[in-house]
C-alpha positions in Angstrom: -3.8 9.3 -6.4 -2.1 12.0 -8.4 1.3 10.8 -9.8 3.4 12.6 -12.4 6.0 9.9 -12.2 4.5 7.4 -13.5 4.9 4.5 -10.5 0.9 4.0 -10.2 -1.0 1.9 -12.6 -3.9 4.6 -13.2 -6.8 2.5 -11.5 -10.0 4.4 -10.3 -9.5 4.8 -6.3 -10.1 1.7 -3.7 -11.2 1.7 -0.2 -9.2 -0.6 1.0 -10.1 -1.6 4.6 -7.1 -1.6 7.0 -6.9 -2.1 10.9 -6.9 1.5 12.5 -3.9 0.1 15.1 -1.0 -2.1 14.8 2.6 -1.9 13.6 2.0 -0.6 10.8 -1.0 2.2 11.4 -0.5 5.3 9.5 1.8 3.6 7.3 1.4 4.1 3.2 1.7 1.4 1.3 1.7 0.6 -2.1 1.5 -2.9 -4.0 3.0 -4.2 -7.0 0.5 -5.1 -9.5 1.4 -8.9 -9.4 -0.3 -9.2 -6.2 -3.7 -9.7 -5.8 -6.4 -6.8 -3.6 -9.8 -7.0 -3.3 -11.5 -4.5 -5.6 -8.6 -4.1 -7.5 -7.8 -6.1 -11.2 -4.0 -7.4 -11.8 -2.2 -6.1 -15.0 1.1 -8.3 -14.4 2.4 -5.2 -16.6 0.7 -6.2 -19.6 -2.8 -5.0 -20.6 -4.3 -8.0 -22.3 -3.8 -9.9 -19.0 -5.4 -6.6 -17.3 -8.7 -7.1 -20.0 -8.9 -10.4 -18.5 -8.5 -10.2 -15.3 -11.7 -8.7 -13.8 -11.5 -7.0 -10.2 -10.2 -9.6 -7.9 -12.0 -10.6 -4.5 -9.8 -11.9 -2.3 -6.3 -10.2 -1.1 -3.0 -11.8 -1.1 -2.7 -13.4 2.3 0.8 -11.3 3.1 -0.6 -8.3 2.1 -3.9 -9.0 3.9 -1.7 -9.2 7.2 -0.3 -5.9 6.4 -3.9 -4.0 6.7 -4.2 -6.0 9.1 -1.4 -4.5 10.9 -2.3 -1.1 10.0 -0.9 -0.1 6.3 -3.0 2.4 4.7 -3.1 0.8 0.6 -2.3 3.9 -1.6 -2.4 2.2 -5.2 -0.9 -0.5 -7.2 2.2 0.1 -9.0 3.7 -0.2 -12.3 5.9 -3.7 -12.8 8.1 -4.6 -15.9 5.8 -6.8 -17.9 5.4 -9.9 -16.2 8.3 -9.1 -14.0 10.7 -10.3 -16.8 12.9 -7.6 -16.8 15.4 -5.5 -14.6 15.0 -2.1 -16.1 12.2 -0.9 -15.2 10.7 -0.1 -18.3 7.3 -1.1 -19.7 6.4 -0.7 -23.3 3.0 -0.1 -22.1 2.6 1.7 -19.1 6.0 3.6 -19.0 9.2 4.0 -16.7 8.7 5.3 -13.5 11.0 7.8 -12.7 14.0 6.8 -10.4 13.3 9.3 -7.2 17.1 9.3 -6.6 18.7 9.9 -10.3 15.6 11.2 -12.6 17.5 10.9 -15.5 18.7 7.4 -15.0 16.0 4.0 -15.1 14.5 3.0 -11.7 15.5 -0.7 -12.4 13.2 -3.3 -12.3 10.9 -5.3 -12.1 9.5 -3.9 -9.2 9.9 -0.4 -10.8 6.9 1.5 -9.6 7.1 0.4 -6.2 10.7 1.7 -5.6 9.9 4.9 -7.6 6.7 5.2 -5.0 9.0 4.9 -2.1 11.8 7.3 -3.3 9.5 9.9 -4.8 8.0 10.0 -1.4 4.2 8.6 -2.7 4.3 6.0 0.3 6.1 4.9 3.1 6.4 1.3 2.5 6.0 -0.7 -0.8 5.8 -4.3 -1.8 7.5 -5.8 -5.2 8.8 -9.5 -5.7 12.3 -10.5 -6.5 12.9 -13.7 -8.8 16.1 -12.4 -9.9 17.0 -9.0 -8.4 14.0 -6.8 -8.9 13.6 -5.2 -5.4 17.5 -5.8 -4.8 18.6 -3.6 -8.7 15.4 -0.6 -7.5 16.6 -0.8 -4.0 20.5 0.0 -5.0 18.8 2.5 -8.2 16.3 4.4 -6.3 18.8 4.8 -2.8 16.4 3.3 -0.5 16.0 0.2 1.5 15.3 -3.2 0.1 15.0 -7.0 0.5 14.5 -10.2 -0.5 13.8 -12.4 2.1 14.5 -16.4 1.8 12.8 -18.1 -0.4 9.9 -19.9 0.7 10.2 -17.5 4.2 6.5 -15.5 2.6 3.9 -17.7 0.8 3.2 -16.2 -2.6 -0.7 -17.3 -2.5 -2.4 -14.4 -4.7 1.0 -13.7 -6.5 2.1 -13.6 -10.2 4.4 -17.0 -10.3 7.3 -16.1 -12.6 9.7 -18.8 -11.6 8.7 -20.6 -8.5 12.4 -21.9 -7.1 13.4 -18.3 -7.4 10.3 -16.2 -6.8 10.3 -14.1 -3.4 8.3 -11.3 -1.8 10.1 -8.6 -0.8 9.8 -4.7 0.2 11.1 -1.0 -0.1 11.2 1.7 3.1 12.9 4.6 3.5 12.9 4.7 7.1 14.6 1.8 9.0 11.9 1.8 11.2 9.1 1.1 9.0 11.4 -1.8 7.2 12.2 -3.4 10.5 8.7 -3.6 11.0 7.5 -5.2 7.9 9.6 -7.4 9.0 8.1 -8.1 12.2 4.7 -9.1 10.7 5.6 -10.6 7.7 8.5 -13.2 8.8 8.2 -15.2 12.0 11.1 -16.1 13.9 14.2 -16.9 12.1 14.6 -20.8 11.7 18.6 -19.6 11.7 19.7 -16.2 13.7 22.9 -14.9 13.6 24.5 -14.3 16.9 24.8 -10.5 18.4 28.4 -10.1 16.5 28.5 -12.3 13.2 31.4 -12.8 10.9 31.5 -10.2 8.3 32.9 -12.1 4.8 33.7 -9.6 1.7 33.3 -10.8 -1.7 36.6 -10.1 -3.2 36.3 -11.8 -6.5 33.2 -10.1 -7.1 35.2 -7.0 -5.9 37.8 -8.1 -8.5 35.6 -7.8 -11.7 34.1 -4.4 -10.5 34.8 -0.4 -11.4 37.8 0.9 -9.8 34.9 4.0 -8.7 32.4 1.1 -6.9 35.8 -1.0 -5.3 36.2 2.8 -3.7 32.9 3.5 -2.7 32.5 0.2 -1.3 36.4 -0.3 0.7 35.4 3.3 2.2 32.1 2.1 3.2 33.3 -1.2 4.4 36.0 0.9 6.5 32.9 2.6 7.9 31.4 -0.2 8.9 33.8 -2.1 10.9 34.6 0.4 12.8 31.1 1.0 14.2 30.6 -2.5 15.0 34.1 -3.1 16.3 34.8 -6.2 14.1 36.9 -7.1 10.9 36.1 -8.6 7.8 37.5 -11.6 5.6 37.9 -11.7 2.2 36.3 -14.4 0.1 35.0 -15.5 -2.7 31.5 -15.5 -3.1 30.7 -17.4 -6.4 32.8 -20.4 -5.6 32.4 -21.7 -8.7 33.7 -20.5 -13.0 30.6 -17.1 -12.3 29.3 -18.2 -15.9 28.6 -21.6 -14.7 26.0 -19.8 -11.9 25.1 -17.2 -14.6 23.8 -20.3 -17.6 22.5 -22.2 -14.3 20.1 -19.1 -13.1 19.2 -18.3 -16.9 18.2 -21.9 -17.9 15.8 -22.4 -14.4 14.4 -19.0 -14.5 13.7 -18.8 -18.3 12.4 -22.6 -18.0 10.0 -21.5 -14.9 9.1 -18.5 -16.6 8.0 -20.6 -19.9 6.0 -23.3 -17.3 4.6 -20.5 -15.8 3.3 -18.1 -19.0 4.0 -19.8 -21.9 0.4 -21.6 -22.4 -1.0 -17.9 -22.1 1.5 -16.0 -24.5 1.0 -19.4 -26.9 -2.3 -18.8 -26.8 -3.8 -14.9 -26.5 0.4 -13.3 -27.4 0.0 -10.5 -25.3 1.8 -8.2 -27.7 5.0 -8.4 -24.9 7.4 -5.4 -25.3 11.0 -5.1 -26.6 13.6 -7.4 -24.7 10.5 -8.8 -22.4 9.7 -10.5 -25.7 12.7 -12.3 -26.4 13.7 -13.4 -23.2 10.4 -15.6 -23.5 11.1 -16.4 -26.6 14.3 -18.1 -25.5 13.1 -19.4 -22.5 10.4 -21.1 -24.7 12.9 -24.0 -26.1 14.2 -25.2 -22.9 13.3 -28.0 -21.9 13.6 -30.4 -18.8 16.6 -32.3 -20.0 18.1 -29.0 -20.9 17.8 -27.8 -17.1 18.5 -30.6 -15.6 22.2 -30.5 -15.4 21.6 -26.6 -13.7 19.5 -28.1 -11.3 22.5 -30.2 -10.0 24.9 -27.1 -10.1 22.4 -25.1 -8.4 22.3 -27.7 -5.2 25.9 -27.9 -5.5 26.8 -24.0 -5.1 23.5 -24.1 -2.5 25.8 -26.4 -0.2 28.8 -24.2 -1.0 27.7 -21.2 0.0 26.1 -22.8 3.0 29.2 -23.9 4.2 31.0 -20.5 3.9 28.6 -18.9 5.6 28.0 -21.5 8.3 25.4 -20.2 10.9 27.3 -16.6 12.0 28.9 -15.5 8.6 27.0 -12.3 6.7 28.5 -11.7 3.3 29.0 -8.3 1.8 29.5 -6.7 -1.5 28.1 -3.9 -3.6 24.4 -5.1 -4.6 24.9 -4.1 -8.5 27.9 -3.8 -10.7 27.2 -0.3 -11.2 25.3 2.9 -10.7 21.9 3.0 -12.3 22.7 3.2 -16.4 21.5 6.5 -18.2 17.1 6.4 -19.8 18.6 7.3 -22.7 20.9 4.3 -23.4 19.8 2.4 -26.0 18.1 -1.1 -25.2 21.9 -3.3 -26.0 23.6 -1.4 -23.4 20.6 -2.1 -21.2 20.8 -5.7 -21.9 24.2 -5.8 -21.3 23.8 -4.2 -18.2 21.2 -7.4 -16.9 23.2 -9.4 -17.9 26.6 -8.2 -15.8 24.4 -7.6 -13.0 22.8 -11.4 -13.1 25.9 -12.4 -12.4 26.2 -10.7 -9.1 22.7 -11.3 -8.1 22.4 -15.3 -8.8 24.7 -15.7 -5.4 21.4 -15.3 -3.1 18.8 -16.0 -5.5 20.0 -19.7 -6.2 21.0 -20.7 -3.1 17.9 -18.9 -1.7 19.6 -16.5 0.9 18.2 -13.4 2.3 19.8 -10.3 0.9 19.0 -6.7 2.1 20.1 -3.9 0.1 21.4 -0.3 2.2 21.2 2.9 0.7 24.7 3.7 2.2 26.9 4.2 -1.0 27.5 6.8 -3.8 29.2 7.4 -6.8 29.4 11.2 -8.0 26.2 11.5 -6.1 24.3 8.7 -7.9 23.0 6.0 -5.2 24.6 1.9 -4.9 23.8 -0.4 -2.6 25.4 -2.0 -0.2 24.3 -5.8 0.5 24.0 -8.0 3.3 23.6 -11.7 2.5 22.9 -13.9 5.4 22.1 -17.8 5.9 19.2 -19.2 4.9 16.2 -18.2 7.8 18.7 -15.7 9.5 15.9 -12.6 7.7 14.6 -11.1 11.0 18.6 -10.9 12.7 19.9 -9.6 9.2 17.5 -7.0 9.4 18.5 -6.0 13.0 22.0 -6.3 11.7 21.2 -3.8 8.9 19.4 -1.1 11.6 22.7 -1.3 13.7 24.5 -0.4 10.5 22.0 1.8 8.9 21.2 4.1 11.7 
């Protein structure tokens, strides 16, 4: 496939076979290159894991049910190296170019896929989210985006990154082809929400935003309640000293991520970019007595959150801190921008809620996101809740 923005990992073409009916028929999709296809290597982002990795033979069993249910498999797509990053750029392959705001990064790490789905290369594209990389491109890119609970999609034929936080998630533009992702990929919901949840607003995360995104989002939020005829309560979301949750999702994620890659960087380096790099290199001197004491936080903010929600609450707030930041920034104010936007991203990812991002926000024309963060197993009623609000 021709692509001048730099979202496809440049692989000869694949037949792919698909079914020629279902849900999904006529439907382009594209895969992030953590995910195993048959007749197809994985680069994780990296290409000394791509020299090793031979063309694979079996598909990952979620995207396998996809063909199956008609999806037409376009091309693989560029990831942050080893999805380790929220930028979207890869010292390797490039940044693919943000389909909404060209001039600002795509976010990451499921970077090529959003920039797929925005640029309009495909209809539907898989990434993974660990700790926000289909939520961050979703908000960037102004398209759809989730991640589902974890454990909701098995991850057989996936990259691990961090396996308590790792999720599979996707990117639509059209409400219509996300809804029915949803319908193959996620069963029925263990918890669903009732016809008319309550709707909860994150104030204190409100409270440490722009003055430009509190607007965006109290116009937005205006919006909203009107066209489902209910009002919202403020709350606070992090329950907890938001540094606390920020160290707790650092320490487990960088100690997965050393579990998970650390005997192969030890062993062959990899030559990792800038940023990707060091965040290994941290996460390389944790250990299991360090983490242990996040562990116990994490199941402590899990019941929390649980109990605000209860089984009918749906919490909102913007799903980053900001707009997408500027290519040309230089790489401190891109760190500094993870590291704000971690904060705000941890809520779902440790307690391990669905979270679905809407393209329904603006500032000066540049695309934010609006989230939807539901109980745990309440996916397939958040996303019907997101189609009454999104169309």
């Amino acid at each position: 496939m021709s692509d001048n923005v730099f979202c496809f990992i440049p692989y000869p073409p694949v037949e792919v076979p698909h079914a020629a009916h279902g849900p999904l028929a006529g439907v382009r999709m594209a895969v992030k290159d953590i995910y195993d296809v048959a007749g197809y290597p994985s680069s994780w982002g990296n290409p000394h894991v791509l020299a090793m990795s031979g063309i694979k033979t079996r598909t990952a069993p979620a995207i396998a049910a996809l063909l199956a249910a008609g999806a037409q498999m376009v091309g693989k797509t560029v990831t942050d190296e080893l999805a380790f990053s929220m930028t979207g750029k890869n010292a390797h392959f490039g940044m693919p170019r943000n389909g909404a705001a060209p001039d600002r990064i795509p976010g990451g790490s499921s970077s090529g896929s959003a920039s797929a789905v925005a640029n309009g290369l495909c209809d539907l594209a898989i990434g993974s989210d660990t700790g926000g990389s289909v939520r961050c491109p979703a908000s960037h890119n102004g398209i759809l985006g989730i991640r589902p609970t974890h454990g909701r999609i098995a991850l057989d034929g996936c990259m691990a990154l961090a396996p308590s936080l790792d999720t599979l998630g996707w990117f639509a533009r059209d409400m219509d082809v996300f809804a029915a992702v949803a319908d193959v990929l996620l069963g029925e919901d263990s918890a669903p929400l009732p016809a008319t949840p309550r709707l909860l607003v994150a104030q204190d995360v409100l409270a440490t935003l722009d003055a430009a995104v509190g607007d965006a989002f109290a116009t937005q939020l205006a919006q909203l309640c009107t066209h489902l005829g209910v009002s919202a309560q403020p709350v606070d979301a992090w329950l907890m000293p938001p540094e606390q949750l920020y160290w707790a999702f650092r320490f487990i994620q960088g100690y997965e991520a050393w579990q998970s890659h650390g005997a192969l960087i030890a062993h062959y380096g990899l030559q990792l970019g800038p940023g990707v790099r060091e965040r290994f290199e941290w996460s390389r001197g944790i250990s299991a007595s360090d983490v242990e004491p996040h562990h116990r936080l994490r199941v402590e903010f899990s019941r929390a959150i649980d109990a605000l929600l209860g089984q009918d609450g749906v919490l909102l707030m913007p799903t980053m801190p900001q707009v997408a930041p500027l290519a040309a920034s230089d790489d401190a104010a891109h760190e500094d921008y993870r590291n704000q936007s971690i904060r705000q991203l941890c809520v779902a990812g440790l307690a391990k809620l669905p979270q679905i991002s809407l393209p329904v926000m603006a500032i000066e024309g540049v695309p934010l996101g609006l989230s939807l963060i539901g109980p745990r197993g309440s996916d397939r009623s958040l996303v019907k809740l997101a189609k009454r609000i999104y169309h």
